[in-house]
mmCIF file of the N, C-alpha and C atoms, coordinates in Angstrom:
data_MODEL
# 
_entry.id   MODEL 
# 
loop_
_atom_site.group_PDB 
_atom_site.id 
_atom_site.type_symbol 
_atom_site.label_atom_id 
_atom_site.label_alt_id 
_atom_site.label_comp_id 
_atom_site.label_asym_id 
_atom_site.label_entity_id 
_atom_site.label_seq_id 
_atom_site.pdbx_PDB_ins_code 
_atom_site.Cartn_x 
_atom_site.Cartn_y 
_atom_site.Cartn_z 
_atom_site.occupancy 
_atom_site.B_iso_or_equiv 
_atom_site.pdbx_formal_charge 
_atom_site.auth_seq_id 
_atom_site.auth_comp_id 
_atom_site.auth_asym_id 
_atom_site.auth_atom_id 
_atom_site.pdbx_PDB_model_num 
ATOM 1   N N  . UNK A 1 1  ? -19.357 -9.815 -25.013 1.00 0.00 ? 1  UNK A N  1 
ATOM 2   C CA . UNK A 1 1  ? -18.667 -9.624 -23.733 1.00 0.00 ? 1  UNK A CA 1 
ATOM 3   C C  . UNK A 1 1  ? -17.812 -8.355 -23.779 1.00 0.00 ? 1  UNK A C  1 
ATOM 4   N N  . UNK A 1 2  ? -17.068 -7.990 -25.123 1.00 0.00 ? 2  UNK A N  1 
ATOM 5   C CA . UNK A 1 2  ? -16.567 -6.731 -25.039 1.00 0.00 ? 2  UNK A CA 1 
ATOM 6   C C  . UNK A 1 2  ? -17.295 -5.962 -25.103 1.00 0.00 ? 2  UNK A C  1 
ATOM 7   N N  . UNK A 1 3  ? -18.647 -5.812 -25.480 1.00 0.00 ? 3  UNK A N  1 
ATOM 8   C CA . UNK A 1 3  ? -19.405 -4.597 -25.330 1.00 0.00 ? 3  UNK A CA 1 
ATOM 9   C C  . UNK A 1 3  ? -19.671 -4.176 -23.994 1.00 0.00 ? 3  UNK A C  1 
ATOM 10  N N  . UNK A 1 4  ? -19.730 -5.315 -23.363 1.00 0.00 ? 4  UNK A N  1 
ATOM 11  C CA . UNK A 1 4  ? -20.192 -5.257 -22.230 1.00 0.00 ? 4  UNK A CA 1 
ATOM 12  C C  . UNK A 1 4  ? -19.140 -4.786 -20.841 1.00 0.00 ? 4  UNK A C  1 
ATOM 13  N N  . UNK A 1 5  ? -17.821 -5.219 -21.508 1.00 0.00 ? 5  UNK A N  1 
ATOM 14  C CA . UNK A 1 5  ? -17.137 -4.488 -20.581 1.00 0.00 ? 5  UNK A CA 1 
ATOM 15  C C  . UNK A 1 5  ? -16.841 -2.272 -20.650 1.00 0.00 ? 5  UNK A C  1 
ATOM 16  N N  . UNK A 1 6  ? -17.030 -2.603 -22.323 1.00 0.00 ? 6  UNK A N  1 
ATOM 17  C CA . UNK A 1 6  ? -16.709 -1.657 -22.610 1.00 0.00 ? 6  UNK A CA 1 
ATOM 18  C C  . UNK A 1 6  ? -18.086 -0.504 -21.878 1.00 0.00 ? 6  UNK A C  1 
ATOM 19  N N  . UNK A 1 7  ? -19.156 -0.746 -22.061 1.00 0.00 ? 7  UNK A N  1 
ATOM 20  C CA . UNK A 1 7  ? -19.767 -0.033 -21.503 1.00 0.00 ? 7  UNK A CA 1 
ATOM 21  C C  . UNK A 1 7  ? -19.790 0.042  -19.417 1.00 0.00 ? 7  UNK A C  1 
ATOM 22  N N  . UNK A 1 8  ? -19.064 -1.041 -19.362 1.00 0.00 ? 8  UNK A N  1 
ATOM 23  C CA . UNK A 1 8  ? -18.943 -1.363 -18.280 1.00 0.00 ? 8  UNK A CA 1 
ATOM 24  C C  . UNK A 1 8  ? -18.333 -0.154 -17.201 1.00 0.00 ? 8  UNK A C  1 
ATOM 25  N N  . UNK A 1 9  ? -17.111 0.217  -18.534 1.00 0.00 ? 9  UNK A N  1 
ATOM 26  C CA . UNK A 1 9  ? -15.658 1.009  -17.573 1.00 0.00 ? 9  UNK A CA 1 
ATOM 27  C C  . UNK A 1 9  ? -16.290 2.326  -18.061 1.00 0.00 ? 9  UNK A C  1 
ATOM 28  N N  . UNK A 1 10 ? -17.319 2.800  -19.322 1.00 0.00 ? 10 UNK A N  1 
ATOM 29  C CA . UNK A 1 10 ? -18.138 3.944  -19.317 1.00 0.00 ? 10 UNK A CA 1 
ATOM 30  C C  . UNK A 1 10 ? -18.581 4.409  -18.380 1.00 0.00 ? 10 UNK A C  1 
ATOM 31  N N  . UNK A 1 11 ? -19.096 3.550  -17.680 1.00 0.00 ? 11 UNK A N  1 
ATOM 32  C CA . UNK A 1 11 ? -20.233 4.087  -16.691 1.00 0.00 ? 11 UNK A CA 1 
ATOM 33  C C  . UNK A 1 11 ? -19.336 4.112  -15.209 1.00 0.00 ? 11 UNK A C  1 
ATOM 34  N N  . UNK A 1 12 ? -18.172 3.466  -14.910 1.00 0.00 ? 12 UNK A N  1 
ATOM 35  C CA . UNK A 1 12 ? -17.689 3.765  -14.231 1.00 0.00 ? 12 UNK A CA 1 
ATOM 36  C C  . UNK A 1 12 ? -17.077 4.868  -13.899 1.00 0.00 ? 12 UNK A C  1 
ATOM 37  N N  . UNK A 1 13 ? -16.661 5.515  -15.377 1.00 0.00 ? 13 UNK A N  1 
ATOM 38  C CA . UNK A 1 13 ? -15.747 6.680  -15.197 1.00 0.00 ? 13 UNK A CA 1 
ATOM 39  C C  . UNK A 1 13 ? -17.083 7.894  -15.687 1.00 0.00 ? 13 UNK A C  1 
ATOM 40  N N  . UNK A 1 14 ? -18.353 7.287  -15.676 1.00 0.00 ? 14 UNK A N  1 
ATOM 41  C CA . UNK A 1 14 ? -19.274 8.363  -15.291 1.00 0.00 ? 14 UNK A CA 1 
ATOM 42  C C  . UNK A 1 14 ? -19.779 8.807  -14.313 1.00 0.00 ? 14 UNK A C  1 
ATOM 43  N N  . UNK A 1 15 ? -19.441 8.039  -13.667 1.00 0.00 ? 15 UNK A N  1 
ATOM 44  C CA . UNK A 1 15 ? -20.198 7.902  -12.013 1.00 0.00 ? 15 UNK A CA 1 
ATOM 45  C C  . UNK A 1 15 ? -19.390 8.239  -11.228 1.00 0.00 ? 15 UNK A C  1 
ATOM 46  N N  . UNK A 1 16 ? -18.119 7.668  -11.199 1.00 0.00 ? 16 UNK A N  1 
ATOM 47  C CA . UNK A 1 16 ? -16.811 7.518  -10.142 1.00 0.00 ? 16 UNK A CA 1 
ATOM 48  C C  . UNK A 1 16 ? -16.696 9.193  -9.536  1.00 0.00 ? 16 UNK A C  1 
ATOM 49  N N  . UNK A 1 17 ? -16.372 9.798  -11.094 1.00 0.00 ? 17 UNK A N  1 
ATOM 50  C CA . UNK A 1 17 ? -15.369 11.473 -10.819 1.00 0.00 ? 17 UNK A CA 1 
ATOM 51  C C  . UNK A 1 17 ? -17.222 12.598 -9.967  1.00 0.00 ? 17 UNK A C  1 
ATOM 52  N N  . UNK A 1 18 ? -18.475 11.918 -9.985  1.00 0.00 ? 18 UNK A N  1 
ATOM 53  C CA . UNK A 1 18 ? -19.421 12.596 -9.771  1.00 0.00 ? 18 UNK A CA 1 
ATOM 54  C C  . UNK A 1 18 ? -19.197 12.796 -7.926  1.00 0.00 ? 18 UNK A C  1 
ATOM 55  N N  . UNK A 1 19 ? -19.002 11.941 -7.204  1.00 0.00 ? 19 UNK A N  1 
ATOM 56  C CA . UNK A 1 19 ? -19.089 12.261 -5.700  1.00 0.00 ? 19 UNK A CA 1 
ATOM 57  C C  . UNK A 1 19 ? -17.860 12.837 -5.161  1.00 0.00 ? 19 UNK A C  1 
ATOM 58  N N  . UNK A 1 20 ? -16.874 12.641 -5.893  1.00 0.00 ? 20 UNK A N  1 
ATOM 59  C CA . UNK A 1 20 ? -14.814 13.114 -6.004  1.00 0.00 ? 20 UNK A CA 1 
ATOM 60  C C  . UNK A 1 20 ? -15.507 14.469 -5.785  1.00 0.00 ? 20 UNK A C  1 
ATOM 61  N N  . UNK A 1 21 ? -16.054 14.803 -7.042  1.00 0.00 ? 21 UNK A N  1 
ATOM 62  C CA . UNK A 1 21 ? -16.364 16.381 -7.254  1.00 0.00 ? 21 UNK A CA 1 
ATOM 63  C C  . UNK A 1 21 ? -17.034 17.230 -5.938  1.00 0.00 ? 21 UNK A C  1 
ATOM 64  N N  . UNK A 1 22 ? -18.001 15.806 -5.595  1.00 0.00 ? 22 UNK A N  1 
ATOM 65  C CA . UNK A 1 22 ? -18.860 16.703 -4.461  1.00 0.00 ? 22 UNK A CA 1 
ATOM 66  C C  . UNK A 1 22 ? -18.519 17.112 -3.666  1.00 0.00 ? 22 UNK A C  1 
ATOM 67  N N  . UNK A 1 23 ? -17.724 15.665 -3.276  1.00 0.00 ? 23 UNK A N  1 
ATOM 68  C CA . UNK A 1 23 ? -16.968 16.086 -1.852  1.00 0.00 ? 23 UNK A CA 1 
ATOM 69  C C  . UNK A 1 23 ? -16.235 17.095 -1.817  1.00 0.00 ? 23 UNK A C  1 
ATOM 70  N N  . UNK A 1 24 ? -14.790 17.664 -2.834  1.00 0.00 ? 24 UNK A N  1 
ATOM 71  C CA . UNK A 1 24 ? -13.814 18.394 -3.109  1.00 0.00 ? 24 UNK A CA 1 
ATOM 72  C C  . UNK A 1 24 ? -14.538 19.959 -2.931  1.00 0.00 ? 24 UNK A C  1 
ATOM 73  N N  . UNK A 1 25 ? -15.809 20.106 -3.486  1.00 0.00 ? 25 UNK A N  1 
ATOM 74  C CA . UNK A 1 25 ? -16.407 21.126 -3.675  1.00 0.00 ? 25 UNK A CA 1 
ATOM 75  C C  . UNK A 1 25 ? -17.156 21.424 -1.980  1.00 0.00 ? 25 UNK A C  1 
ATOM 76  N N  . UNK A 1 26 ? -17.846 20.085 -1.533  1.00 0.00 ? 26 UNK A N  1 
ATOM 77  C CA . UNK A 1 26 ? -17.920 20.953 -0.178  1.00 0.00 ? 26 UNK A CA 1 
ATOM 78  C C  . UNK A 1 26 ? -16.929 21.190 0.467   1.00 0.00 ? 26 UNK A C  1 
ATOM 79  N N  . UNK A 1 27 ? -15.929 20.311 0.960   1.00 0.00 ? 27 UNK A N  1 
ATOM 80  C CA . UNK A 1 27 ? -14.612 20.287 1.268   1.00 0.00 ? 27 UNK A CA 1 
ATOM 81  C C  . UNK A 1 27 ? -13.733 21.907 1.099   1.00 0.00 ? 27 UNK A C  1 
ATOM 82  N N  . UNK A 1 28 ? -13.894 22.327 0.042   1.00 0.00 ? 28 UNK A N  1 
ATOM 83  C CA . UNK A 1 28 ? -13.322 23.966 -0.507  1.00 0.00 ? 28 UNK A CA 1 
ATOM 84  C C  . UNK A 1 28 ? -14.017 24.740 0.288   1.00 0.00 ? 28 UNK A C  1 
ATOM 85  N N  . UNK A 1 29 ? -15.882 24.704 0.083   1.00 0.00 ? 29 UNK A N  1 
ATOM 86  C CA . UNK A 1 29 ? -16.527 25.556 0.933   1.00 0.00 ? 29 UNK A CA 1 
ATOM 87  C C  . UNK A 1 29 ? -16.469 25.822 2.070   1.00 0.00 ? 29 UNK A C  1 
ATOM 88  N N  . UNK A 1 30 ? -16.295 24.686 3.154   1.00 0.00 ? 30 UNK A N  1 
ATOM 89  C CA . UNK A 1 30 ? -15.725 24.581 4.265   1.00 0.00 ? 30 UNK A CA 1 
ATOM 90  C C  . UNK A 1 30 ? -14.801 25.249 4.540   1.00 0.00 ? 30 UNK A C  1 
ATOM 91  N N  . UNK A 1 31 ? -13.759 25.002 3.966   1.00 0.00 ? 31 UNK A N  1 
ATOM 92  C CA . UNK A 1 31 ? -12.378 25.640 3.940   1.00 0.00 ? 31 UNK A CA 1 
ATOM 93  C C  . UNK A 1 31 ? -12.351 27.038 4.036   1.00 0.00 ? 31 UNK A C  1 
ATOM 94  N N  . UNK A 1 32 ? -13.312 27.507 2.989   1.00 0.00 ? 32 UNK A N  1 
ATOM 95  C CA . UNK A 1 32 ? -13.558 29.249 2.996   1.00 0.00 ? 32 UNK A CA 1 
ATOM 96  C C  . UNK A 1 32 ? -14.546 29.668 3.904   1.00 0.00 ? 32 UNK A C  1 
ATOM 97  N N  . UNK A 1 33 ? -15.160 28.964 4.208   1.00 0.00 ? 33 UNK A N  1 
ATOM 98  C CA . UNK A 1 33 ? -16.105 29.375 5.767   1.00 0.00 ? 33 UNK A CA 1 
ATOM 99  C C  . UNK A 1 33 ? -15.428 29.698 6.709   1.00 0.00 ? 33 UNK A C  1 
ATOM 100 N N  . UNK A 1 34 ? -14.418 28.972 6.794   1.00 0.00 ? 34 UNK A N  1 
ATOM 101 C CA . UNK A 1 34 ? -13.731 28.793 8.300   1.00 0.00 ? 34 UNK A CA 1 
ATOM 102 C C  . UNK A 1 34 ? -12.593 30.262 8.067   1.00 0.00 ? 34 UNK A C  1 
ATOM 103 N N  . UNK A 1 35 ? -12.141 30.440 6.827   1.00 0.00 ? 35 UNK A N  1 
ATOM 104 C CA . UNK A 1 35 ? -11.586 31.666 6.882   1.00 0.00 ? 35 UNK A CA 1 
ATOM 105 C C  . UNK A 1 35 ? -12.097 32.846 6.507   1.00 0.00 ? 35 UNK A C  1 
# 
């Protein structure tokens, strides 16, 4: 069961920061389009 969490919160904090990024990154582009 601890393996299982442990790989659990792995994959969360592999996945989680991946769409943060995307968004932030189009989000910036936008930002510099418009100026």
């Amino acid at each position: 069961m601890e393996d299982f969490a442990l790989t659990g919160a792995t994959w969360f904090w592999l996945f989680v920061p991946m769409p943060i990024l995307i968004i932030l990154s189009i989000i910036t582009l936008f930002t510099e389009r418009r100026e």
